[in-house]
C-alpha positions in Angstrom: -21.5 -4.7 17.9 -17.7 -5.4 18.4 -17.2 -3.5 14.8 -19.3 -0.3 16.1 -17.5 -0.1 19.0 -13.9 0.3 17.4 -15.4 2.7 14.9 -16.7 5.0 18.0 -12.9 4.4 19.4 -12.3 6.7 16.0 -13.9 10.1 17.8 -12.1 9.5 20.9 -8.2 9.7 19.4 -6.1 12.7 19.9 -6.6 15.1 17.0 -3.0 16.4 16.0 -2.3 13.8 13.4 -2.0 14.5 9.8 -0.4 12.9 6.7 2.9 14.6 7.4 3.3 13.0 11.2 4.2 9.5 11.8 1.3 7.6 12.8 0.8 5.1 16.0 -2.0 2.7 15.0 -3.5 0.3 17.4 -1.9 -2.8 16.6 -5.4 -5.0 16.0 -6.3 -4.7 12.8 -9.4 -6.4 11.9 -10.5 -8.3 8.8 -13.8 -8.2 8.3 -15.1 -11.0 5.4 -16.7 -9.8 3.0 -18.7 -11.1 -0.8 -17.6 -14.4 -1.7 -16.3 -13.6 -5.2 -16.0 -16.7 -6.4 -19.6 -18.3 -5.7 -20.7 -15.0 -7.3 -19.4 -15.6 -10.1 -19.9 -18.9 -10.4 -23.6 -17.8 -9.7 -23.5 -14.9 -11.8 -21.1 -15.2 -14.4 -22.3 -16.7 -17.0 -25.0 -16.6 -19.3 -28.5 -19.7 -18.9 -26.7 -20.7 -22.9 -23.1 -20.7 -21.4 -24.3 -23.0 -18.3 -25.8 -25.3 -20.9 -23.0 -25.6 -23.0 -20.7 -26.2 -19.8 -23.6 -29.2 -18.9 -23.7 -30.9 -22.2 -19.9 -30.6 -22.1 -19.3 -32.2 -18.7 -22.3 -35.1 -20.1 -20.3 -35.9 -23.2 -17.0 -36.2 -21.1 -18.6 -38.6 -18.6 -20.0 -41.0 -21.2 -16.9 -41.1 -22.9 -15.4 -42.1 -19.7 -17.6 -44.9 -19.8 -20.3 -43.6 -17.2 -24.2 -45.2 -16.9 -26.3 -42.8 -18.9 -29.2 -43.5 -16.3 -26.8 -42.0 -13.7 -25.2 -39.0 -15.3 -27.4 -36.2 -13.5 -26.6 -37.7 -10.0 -22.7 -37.9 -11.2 -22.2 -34.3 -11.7 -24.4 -33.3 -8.5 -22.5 -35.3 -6.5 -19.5 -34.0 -8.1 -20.5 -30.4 -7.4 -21.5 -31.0 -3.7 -18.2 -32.5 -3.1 -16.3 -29.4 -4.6 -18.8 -27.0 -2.6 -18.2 -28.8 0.8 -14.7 -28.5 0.4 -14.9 -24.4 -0.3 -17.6 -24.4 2.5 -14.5 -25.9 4.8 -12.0 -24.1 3.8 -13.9 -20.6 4.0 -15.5 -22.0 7.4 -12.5 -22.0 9.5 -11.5 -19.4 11.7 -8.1 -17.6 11.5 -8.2 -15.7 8.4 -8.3 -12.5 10.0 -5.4 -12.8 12.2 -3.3 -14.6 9.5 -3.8 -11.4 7.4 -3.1 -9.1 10.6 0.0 -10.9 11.2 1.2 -11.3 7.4 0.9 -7.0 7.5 2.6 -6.6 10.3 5.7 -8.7 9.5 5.5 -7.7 5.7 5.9 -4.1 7.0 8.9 -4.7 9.2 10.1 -6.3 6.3 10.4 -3.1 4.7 11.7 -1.5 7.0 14.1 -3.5 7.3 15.4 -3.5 4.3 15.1 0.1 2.9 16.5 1.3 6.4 15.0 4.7 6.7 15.9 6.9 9.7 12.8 7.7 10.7 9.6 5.3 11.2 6.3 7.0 10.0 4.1 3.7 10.9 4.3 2.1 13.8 1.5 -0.3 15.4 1.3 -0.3 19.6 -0.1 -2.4 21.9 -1.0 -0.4 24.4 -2.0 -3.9 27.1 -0.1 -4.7 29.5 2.1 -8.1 29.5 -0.2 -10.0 31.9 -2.7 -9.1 29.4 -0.9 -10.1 26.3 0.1 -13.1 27.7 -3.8 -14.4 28.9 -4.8 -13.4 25.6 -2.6 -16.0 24.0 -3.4 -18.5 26.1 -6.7 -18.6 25.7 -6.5 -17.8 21.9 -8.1 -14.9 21.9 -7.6 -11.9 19.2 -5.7 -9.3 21.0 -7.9 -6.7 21.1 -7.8 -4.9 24.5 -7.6 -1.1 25.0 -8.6 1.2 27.7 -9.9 4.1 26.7 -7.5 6.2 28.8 -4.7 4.9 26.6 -5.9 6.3 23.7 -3.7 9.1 23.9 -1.0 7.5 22.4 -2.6 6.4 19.4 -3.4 8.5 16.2 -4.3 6.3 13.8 -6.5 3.3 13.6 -6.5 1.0 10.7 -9.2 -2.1 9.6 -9.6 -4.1 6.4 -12.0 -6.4 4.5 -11.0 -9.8 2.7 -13.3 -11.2 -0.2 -12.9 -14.6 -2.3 -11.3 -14.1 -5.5 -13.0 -14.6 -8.4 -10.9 -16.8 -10.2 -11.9 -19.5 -7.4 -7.7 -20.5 -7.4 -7.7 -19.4 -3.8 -6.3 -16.3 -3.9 -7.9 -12.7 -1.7 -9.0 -9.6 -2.5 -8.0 -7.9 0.1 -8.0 -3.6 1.1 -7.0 -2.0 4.2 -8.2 1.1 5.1 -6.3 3.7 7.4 -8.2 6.6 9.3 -6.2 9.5 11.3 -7.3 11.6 14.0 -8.2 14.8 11.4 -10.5 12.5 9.4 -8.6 11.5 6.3 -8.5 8.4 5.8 -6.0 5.9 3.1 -7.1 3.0 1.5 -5.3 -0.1 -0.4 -6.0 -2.8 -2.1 -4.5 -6.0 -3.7 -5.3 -9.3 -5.2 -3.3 -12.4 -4.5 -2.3 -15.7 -2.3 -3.3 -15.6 1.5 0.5 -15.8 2.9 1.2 -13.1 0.2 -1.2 -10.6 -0.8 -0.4 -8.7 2.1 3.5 -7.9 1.0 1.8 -5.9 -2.1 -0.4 -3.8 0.2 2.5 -3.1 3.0 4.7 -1.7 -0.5 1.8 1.0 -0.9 1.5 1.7 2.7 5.3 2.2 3.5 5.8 4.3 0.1 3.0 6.4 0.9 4.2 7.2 4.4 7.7 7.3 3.8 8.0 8.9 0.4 9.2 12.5 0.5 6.5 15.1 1.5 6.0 18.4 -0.5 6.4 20.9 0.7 8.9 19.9 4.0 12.3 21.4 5.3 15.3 19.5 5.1 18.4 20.6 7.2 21.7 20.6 5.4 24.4 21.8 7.3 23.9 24.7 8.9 20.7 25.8 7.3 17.2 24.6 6.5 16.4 23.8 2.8 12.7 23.8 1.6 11.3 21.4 -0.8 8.6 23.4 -2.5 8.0 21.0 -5.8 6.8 22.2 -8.9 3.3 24.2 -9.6 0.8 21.3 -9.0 3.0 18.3 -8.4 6.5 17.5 -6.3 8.5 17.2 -9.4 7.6 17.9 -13.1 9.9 18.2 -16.1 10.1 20.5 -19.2 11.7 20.9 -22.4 14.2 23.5 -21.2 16.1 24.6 -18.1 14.9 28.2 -18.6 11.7 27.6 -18.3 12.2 25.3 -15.1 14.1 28.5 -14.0 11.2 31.1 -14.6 8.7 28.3 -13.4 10.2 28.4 -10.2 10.4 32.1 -9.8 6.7 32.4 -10.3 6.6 30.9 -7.1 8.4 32.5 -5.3 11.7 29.9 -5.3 14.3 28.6 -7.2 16.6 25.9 -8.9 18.4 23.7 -6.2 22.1 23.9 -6.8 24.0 21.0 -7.8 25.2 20.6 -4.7 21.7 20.4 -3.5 20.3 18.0 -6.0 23.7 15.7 -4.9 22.5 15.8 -1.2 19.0 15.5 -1.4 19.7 12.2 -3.9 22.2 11.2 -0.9 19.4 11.1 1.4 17.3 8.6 -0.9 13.7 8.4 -1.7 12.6 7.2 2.1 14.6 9.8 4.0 13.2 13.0 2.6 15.7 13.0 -0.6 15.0 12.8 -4.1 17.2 10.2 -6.4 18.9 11.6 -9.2 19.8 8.7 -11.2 18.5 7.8 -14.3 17.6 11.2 -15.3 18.7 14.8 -16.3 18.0 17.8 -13.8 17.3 21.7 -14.7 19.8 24.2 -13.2 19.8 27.8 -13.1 21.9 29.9 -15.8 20.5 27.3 -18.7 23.1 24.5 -17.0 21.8 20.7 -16.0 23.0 18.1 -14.0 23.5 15.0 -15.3 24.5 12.2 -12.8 24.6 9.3 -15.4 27.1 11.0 -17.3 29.7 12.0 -14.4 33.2 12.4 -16.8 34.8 15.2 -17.0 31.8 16.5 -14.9 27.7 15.6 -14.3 27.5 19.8 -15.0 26.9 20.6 -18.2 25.3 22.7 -20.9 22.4 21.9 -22.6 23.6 21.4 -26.0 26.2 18.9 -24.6 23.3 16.8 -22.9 20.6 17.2 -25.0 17.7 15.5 -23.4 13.8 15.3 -24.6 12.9 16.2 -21.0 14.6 18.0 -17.9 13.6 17.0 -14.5 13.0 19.9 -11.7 11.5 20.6 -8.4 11.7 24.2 -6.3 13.1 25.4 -3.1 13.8 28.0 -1.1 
């Protein structure tokens, strides 16, 4: 019932979000268990012959160890009831959930913090009081209280599901799913320990909210440049810089000049820029930059460079 009445929360949000606005998410974010992998396959994956074999294996071991033939059947019982009553307590204990909450949240602000970006497109609020907060954590209670006349300043809410992993070595399979007030939703997943699985799916959730957006204006200067991409995709790459050139005027743009490729690789990858380095880039008048190879100049002809691909993307 708790579960159906967060989902209804969903029709009640604002309904101005999309992918290109930063998004406020409610900052529960619950875990809901689900298949236990790892009985599953322990149930499921292997053959009636393969479960033999592993019997008559484990026999052989145990009367080589010296075991009473008479009580070899009760042995290996009692052997697996002991290794089920240990996965029944450790999969029985509460906390899961929350750990996986938290891990997101401070994995995130980890990124953030590190990458720096000027702008924050994911942030998580809590929209209860202190007095609130703070009789939440003293009783130990999962901080999930939100009026419905706050709602207003959320415009995303996100949940998640947590599964035993298959290999049975303790680690989580683990997705998160993301939903915004127009309906579209994102969804991530990742495999891994409990304190760390969650670093792997806060990577795809900052990079696919911070990455550059096409198409988007950048100001630079005095005027506004706009970052059309290429036909189909943000940046594509061709054999020639003519053919970048004509590409772009069959959409109605153009080449960015050198001195907009420098800026927008300036800005970085997380700040509405494109990086340069490491490749060659199409410019008009069959020219390309070069950053990697910046003596006498990165501007050159194409003869000089002569790369198997030239990188491009359009503005206006």
């Amino acid at each position: 019932m708790k579960f159906i009445g967060f989902i209804a929360l969903l029709f009640c949000l604002p309904v101005w979000a999309d992918h290109y606005s930063p998004i406020t998410v409610w900052q529960t974010v619950p875990f809901i268990k689900g298949q236990d992998l790892c009985q599953f396959q322990e149930a499921y994956g292997s053959t009636a012959q393969e479960s033999q074999k592993k019997l008559s294996q484990q026999l052989v071991t145990l009367l080589n160890a010296g075991a009473d033939p008479a009580q070899l059947i009760d042995l290996i019982n009692a052997l697996d009831r002991y290794t089920q009553q240990n996965r029944e307590r450790a999969s029985a204990g509460k906390g899961m959930d929350t750990l996986l909450e938290g891990s997101l949240k401070a994995s995130l602000d980890a990124q953030y913090t590190q990458r720096q970006p000027r702008n924050r497109n994911i942030t998580f609020f809590n929209p209860a009081p202190i007095f609130a907060l703070a009789r939440d954590l003293r009783e130990e209670k999962r901080q999930g209280y939100l009026d419905a006349s706050m709602l207003g300043q959320l415009n995303a809410m996100a949940w998640g599901t947590y599964s035993y992993a298959p290999s049975c070595k303790g680690d989580l399979v683990v997705t998160l799913h993301i939903q915004v007030t127009s309906g579209r939703t994102y969804n991530y997943q990742a495999i891994g320990r409990p304190e760390q699985v969650m670093r792997a799916i806060s990577s795809q959730l900052f990079a696919e909210f911070q990455h550059t957006q096409f198409p988007s204006k950048v100001q630079m200067g005095s005027r506004t440049l706009e970052l059309v991409g290429a036909p189909g995709v943000p940046i594509s790459h061709t054999r020639s810089a003519e053919a970048a050139e004509r590409t772009c005027k069959g959409i109605q743009a153009r080449l960015p000049t050198a001195e907009e490729y420098e800026f927008m690789a300036n800005l970085g990858d997380w700040n509405q820029g494109i990086r340069t380095v490491g490749r060659t880039w199409a410019l008009a008048n069959k020219m390309v930059l070069a950053p990697d190879l910046p003596n006498p100049s990165p501007i050159r002809t194409e003869s000089e460079v002569r790369a198997h691909e030239l990188y491009y993307y359009c503005v206006r």
